[in-house]
Each structure stands twice: as C-alpha cells, then as structure tokens.
SEKOL-703197 format. One record per atom (N, C-alpha, C): x, y, z; atom name. Coordinates in steps of 0.02 Angstrom, whole numbers. Layout:
// residues N
       u       v       w   a
       X       Y       Z  CA
...
This chain:
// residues 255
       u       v       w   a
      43     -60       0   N
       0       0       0  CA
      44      62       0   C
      38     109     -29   N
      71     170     -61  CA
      64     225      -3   C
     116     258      20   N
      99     286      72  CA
      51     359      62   C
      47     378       1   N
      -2     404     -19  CA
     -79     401     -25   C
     -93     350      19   N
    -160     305      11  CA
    -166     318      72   C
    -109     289     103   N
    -122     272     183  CA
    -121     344     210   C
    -101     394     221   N
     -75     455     235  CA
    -105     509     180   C
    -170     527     171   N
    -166     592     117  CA
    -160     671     141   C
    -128     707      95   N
    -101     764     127  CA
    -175     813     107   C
    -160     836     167   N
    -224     907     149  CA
    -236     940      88   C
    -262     975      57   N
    -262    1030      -6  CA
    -217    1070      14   C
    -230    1083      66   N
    -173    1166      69  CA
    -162    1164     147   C
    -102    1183     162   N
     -74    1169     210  CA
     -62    1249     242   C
     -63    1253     315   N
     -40    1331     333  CA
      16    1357     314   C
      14    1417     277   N
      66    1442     256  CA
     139    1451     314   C
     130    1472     375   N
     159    1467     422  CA
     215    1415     421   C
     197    1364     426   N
     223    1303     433  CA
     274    1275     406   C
     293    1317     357   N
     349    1303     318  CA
     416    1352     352   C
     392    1390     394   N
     453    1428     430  CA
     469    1384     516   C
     421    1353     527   N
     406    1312     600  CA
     480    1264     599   C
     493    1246     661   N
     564    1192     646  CA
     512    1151     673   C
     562    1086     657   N
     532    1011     692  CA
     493    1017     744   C
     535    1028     815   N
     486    1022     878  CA
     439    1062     873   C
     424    1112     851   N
     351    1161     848  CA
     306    1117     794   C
     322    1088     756   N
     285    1049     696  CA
     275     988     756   C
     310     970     794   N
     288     886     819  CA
     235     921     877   C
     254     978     895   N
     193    1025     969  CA
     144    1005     938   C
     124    1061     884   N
      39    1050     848  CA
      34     993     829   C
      63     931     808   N
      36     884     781  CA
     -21     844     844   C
      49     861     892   N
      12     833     981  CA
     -46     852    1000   C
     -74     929     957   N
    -133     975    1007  CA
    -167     959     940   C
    -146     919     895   N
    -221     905     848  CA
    -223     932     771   C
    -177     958     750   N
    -162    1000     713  CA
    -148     956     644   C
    -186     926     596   N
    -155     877     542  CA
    -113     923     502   C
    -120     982     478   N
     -78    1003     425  CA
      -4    1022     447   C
       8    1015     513   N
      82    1004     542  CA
     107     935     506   C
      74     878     513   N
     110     816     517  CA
     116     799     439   C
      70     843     412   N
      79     843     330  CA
     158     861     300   C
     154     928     324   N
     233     960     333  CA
     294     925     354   C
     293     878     399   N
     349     854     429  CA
     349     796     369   C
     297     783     352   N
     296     716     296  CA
     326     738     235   C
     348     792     209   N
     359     819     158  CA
     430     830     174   C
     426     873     221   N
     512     887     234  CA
     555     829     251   C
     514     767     268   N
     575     705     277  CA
     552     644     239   C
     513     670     171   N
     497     592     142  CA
     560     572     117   C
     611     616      64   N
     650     584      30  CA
     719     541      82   C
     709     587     133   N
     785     547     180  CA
     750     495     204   C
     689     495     219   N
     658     426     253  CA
     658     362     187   C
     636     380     122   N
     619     331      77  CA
     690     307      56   C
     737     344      55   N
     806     332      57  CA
     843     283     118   C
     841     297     165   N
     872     270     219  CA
     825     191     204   C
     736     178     186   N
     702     137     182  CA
     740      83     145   C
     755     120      85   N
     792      81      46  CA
     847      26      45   C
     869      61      73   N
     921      31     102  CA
     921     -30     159   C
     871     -31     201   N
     855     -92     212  CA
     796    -145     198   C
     808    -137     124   N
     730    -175     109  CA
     771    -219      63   C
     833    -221      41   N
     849    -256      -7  CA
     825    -241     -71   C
     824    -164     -90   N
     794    -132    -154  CA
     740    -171    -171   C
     661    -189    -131   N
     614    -210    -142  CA
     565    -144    -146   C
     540    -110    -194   N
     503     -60    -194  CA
     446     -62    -158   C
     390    -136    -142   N
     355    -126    -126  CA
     374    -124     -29   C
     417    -150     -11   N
     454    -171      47  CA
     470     -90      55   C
     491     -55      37   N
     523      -2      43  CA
     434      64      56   C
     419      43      19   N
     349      99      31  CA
     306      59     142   C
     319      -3     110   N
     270     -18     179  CA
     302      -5     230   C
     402      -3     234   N
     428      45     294  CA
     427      92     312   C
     406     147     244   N
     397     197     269  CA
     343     224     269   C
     267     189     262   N
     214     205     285  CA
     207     175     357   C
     254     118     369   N
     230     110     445  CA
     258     136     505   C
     323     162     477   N
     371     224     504  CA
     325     288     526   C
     316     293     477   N
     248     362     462  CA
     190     377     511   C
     158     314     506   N
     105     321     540  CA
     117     287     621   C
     188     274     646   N
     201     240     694  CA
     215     313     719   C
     249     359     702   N
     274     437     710  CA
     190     459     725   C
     131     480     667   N
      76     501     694  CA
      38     480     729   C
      47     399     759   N
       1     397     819  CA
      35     402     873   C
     108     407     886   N
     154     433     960  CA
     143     490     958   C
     144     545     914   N
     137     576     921  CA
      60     641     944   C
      26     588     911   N
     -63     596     935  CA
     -59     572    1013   C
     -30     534    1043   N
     -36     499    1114  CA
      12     548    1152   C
      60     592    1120   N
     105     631    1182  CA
     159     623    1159   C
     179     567    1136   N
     257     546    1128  CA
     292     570    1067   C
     322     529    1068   N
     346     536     974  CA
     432     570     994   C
     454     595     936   N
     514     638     937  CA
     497     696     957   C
     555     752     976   N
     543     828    1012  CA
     577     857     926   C
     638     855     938   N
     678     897     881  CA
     702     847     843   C
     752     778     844   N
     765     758     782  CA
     730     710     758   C
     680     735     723   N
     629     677     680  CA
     665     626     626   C
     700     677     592   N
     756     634     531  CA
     763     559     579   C
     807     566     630   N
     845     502     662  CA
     783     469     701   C
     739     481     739   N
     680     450     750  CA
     651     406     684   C
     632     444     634   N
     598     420     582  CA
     660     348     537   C
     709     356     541   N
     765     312     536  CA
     772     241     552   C
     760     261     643   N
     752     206     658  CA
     690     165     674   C
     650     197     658   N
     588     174     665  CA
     568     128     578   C
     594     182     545   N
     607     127     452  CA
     654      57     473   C
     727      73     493   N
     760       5     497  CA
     716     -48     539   C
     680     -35     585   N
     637     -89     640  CA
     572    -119     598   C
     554     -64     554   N
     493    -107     502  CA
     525    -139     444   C
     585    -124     427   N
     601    -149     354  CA
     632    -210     406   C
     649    -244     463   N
     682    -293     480  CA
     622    -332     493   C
     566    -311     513   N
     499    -353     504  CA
     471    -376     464   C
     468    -353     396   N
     482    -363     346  CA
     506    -411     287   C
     573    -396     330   N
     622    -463     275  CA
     612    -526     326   C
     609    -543     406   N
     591    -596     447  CA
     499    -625     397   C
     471    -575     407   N
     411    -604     364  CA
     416    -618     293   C
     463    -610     239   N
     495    -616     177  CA
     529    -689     177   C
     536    -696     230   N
     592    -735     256  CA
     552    -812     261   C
     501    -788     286   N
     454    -854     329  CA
     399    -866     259   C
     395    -830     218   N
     355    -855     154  CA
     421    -907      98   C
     354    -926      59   N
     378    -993      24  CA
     405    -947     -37   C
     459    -944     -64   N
     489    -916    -120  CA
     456    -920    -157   C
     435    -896    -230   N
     410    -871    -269  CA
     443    -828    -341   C
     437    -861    -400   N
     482    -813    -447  CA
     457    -737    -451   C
     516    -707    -437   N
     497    -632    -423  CA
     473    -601    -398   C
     493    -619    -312   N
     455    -607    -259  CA
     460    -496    -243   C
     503    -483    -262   N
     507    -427    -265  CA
     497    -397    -324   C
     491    -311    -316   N
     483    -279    -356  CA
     516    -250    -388   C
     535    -204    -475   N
     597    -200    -471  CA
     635    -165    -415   C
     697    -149    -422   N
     727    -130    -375  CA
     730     -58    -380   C
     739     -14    -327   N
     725      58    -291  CA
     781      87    -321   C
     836      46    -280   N
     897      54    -280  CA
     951      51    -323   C
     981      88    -354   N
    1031      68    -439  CA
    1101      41    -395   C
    1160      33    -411   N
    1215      28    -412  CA
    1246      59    -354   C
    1247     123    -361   N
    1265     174    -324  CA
    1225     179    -249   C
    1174     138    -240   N
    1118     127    -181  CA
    1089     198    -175   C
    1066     207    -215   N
    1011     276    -237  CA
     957     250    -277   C
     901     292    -238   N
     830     270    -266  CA
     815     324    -342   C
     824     246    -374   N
     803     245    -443  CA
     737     300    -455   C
     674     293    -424   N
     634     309    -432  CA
     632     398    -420   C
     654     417    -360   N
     673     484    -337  CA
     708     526    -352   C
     753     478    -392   N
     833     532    -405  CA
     804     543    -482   C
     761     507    -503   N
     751     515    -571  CA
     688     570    -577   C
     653     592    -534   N
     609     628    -513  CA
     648     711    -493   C
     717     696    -434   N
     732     740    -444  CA
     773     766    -492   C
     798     731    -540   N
     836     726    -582  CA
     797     792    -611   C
     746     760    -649   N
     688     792    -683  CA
     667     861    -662   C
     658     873    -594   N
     662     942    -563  CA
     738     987    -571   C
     773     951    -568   N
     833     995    -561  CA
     846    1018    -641   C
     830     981    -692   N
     819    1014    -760  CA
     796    1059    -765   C
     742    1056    -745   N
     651    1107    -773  CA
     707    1182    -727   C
     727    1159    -673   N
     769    1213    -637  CA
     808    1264    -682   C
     832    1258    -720   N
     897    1269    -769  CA
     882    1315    -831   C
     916    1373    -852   N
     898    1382    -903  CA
     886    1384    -957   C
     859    1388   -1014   N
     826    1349   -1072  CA
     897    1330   -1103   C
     966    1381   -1130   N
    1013    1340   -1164  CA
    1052    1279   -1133   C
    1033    1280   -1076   N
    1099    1236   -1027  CA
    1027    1168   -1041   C
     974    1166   -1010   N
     916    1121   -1057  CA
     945    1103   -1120   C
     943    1128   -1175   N
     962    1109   -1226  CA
    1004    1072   -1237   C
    1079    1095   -1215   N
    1130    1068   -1200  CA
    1139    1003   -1186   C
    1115     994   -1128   N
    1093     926   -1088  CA
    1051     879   -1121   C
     990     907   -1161   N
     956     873   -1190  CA
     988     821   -1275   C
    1036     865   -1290   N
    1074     865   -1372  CA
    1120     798   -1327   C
    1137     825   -1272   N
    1216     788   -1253  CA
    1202     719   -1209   C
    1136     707   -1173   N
    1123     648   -1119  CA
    1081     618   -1154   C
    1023     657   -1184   N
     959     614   -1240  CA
     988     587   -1313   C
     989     631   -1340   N
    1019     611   -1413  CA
    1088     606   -1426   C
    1133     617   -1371   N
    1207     571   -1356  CA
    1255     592   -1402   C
    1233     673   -1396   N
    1275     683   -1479  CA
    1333     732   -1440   C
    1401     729   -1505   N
    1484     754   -1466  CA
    1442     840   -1476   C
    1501     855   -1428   N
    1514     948   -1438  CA
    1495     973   -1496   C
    1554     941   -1548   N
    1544     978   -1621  CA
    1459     985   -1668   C
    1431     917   -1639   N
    1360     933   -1662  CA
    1313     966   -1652   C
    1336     956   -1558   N
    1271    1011   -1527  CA
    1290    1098   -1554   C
    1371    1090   -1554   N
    1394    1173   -1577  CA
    1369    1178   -1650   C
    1357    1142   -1688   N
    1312    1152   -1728  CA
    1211    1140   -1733   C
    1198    1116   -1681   N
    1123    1127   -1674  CA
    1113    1187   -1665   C
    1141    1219   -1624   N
    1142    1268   -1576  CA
    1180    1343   -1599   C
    1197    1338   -1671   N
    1220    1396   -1688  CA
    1285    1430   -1635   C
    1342    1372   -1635   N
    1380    1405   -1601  CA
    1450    1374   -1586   C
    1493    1402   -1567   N
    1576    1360   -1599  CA
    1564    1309   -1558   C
    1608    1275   -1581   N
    1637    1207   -1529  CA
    1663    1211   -1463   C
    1703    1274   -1460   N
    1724    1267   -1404  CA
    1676    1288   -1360   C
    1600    1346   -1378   N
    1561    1355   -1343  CA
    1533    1313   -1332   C
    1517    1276   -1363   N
    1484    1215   -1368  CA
    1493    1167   -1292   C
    1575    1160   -1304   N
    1591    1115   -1267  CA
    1604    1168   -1168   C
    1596    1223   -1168   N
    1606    1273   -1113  CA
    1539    1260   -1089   C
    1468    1271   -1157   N
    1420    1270   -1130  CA
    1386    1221   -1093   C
    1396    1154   -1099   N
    1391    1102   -1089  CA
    1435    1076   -1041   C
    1498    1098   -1014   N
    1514    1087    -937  CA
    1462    1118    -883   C
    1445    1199    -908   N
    1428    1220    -848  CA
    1354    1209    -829   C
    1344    1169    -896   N
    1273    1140    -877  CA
    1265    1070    -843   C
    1319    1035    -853   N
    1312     987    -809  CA
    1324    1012    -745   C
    1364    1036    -739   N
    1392    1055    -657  CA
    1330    1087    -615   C
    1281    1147    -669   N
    1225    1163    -623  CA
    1190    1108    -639   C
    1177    1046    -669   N
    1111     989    -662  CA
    1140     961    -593   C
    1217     963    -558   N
    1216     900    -499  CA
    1218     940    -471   C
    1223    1022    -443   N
    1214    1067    -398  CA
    1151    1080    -401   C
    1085    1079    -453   N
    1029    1069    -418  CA
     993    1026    -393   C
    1014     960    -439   N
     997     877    -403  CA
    1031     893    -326   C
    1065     901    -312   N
    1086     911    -254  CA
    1068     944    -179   C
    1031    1019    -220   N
    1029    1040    -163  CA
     961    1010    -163   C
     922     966    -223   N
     839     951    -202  CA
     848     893    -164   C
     882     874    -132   N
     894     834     -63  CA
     872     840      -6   C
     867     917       5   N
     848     939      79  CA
     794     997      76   C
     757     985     124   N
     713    1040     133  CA
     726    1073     194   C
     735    1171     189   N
     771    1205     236  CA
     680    1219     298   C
     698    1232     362   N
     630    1265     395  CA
     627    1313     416   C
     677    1381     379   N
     680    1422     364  CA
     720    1435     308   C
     675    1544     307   N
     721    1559     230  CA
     824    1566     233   C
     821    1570     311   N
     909    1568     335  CA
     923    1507     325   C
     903    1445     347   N
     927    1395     304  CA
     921    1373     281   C
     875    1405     213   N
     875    1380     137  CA
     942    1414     112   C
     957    1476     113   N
    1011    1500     100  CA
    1071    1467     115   C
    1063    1444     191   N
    1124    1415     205  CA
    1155    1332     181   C
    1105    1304     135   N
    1114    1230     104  CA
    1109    1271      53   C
    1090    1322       6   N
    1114    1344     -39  CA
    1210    1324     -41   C
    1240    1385      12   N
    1289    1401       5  CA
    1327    1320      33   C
    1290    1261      58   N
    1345    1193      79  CA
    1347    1155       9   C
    1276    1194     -39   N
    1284    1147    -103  CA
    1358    1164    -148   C
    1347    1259    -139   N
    1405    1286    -190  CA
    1487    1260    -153   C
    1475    1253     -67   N
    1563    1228     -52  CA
    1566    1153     -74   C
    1520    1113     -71   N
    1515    1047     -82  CA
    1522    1037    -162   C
    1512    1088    -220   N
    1545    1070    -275  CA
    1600    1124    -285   C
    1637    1122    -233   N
    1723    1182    -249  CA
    1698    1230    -281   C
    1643    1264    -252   N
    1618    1353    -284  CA
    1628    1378    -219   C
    1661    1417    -191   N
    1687    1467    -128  CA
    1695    1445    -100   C
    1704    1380     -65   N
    1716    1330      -6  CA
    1760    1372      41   C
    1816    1394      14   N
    1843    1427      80  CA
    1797    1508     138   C
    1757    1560      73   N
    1720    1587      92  CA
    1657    1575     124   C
    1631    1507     104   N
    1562    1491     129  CA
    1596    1435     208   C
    1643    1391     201   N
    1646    1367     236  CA
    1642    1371     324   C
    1693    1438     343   N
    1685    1440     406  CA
    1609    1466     419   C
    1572    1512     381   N
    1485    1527     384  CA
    1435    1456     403   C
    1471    1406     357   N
    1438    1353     371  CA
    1435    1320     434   C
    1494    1330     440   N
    1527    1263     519  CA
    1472    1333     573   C
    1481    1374     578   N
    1437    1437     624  CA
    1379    1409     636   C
    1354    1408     568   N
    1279    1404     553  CA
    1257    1339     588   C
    1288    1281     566   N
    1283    1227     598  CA
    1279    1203     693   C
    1325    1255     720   N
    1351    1235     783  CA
    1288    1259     827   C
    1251    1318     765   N
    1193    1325     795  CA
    1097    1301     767   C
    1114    1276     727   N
    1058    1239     724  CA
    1058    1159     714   C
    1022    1131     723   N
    1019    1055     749  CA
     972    1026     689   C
     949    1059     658   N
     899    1046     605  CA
     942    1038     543   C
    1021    1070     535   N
    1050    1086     457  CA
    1099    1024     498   C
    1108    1003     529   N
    1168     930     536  CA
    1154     909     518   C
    1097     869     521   N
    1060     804     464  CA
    1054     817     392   C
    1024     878     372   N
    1038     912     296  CA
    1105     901     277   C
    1142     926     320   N
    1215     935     275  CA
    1255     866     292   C
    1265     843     329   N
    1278     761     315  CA
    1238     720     259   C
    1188     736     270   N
    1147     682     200  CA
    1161     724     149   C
    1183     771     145   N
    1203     822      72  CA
    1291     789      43   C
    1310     784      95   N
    1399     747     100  CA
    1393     672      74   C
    1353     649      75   N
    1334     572      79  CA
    1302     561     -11   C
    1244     599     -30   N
    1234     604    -107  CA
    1289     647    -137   C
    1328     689    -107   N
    1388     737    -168  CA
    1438     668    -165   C
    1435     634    -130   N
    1491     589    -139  CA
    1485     529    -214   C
    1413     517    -219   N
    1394     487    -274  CA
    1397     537    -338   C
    1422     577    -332   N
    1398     621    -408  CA
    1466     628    -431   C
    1470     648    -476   N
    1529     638    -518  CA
    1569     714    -502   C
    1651     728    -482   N
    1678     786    -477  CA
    1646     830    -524   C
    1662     912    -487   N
    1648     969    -523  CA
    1690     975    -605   C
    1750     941    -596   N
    1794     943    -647  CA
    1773     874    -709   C
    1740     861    -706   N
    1718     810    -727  CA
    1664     808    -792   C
    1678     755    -847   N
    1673     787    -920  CA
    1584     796    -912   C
C-alpha cells in the first residue's frame, strides 16, 4: 500500500508552517493539528524513503510499507504525547530500519516465489532509482533553457560537442564550455533538491553547503557554514545527508 493512500495530505497546508522547525511541527501535531504532520511528511519523505531503501533489499514494494509504517508509527506517538521533540530525521530512521527488519523476517518465513520482489529502488550506487530520477527531472526544469538544450542534445540524443555546436548555432568550443557548466549546475541542483530548509536562513544556508560541496567558494562559505551549523540542529542532518549524495555524483571537474 502506497503511502499516499495510507496518509493523504491536505489541499493546502498553513502557510506558516513552512518557517516552523521540527519540535514546533511535532507541538501542533500533539494539540491536533493535521496540516503540521503533513509538513513534517514532506520535509522528511526523501531521507526517510532513502534510508528505507536501504534496508529492504531494493524491494520497492518493501520499501513503501517501511515507510508508511514508520509514518504512521510517528503520527500515532505523536497523537498519544510521545513521538520525537527535535530530531525527527533520526527517529523516523530508526523506526524505518525496525519495520524494514519485520519485513524481510516475514519475507523470510514465506515460500519463495519467482519474483518475489519488485523491481529494485535502488541502482548501483544505492540511490533510489525512482526519486533521483524525479529529482533529476526537477533539477532540469530548474535550469535555463540553453543549458536544457545542451543537456538534452548531449544525455538524450548522445550527440559530441561539435554537433550540438552546430544545433545550436555556435563554436565548438562554446559548445563544449556550454555544456560543462550545464552539467555542473544539473548535480548542484539535483543536489541541493535533497533537503528541505525550515527556514528562509537555512535555505540560503544549504544553498551556500551545495556551492562549497561542489568547490564554488568553499573557503568563503565554509567557516559561515561550520557557524551556522554549531547553531542549528535541524542543518546537521541536511548537511551530512548532502555529503553522503555529493559523494555519489561525479567531480565538479568532470566531463
């Protein structure tokens, strides 16, 4: 069952709420409040369906039922009093690894079957197939129309420099200039669509861990960052899971 079935999100959610950090989002969920728990579901589906992944044995359907039962194990502690205060990320974590291990014990205890799973979530790199290709897709539409093009001449129709510099009315070597710096902004926006900030200070501030994390100002943004960090508890989990996908992407220098 699709956690979209199990869990549907409101029409419209309080505008507010997107500036709220965690523990004020887990308060109202406690005093009754559904379009809080909508919010927290948004800001931690992809690290939850990710981390899911990973222990399901890239079973897609295995991977959705951990983290709907993660999910809704979070909204009824939290309807009763309990639940997490501030780090939901690592709550919601381990509450996925404890259902996806229930899971494979019940996977375990059924009679095999050809093709007991679904395809897999997970590619090579242990990144969800399904998400990264979703954000993939966002971080395009992100971009502007020639660096689109670019990408489109050079990843879709697989064609060298010299051709696209001729689709495109333009030398080779632009060709081939234009087409670095368009890859470099497709994995700096795949990138930063990793995390969602709960404020506009630290949206800015995973802005600036995306640009040190692909060698764009690292020495200027860096000590801002380590600051920023020592004081909020909400951008550690962002920027570690930001360190963790830049590690799968291919260098800035890179064709």
């Amino acid at each position: 069952m699709g956690i979209m079935t199990v869990l549907p999100l409101p029409p419209a959610m309080a505008a507010e709420s997107v500036n709220l950090t965690d523990e004020q989002l887990c308060l109202r969920v406690r005093e009754g409040d559904p379009s809080a728990f909508a919010w927290l579901w948004l800001r931690h589906r992809r690290s939850t369906y990710h981390c899911a992944a990973q222990y399901t044995r890239g079973c897609a359907s295995d991977t959705e039922d951990a983290v709907a039962d993660a999910m809704l194990a979070m909204l009824q502690a939290l309807r009763s009093g309990g639940g997490p205060d501030r780090n939901v990320a690592a709550y919601l974590h381990v509450s996925v690894r404890r259902a996806a291990a229930r899971r494979s014990k019940q996977r375990d205890r059924e009679e095999p079957v050809p093709e007991v799973c679904d395809k897999p979530v997970y590619d090579e790199d242990t990144m969800s197939a399904a998400f990264e290709w979703s954000m993939a897709a966002e971080a395009i539409d992100s971009l502007p129309d020639p660096w689109q093009s670019a990408l489109r001449l050079s990843l879709v129709e697989e064609l060298p420099a010299s051709q696209i510099a001729g689709r495109l009315g333009i030398s080779p070597a632009s060709a081939s200039s234009l087409l670095y710096r368009a890859k470099e902004a497709l994995r700096a926006a795949f990138l930063r669509r990793h995390a969602l900030a709960t404020s506009p200070r630290c949206a800015a501030m995973l802005d600036r861990m995306v640009h040190a994390m692909r060698g764009r100002a690292t020495n200027r943004y860096g000590p801002i960052i380590h600051r920023h960090l020592a004081q909020c508890t909400g951008c550690v989990g962002n920027y570690q899971y930001l360190q963790q996908v830049n590690k799968s992407l291919p260098s800035r220098h890179a064709a």
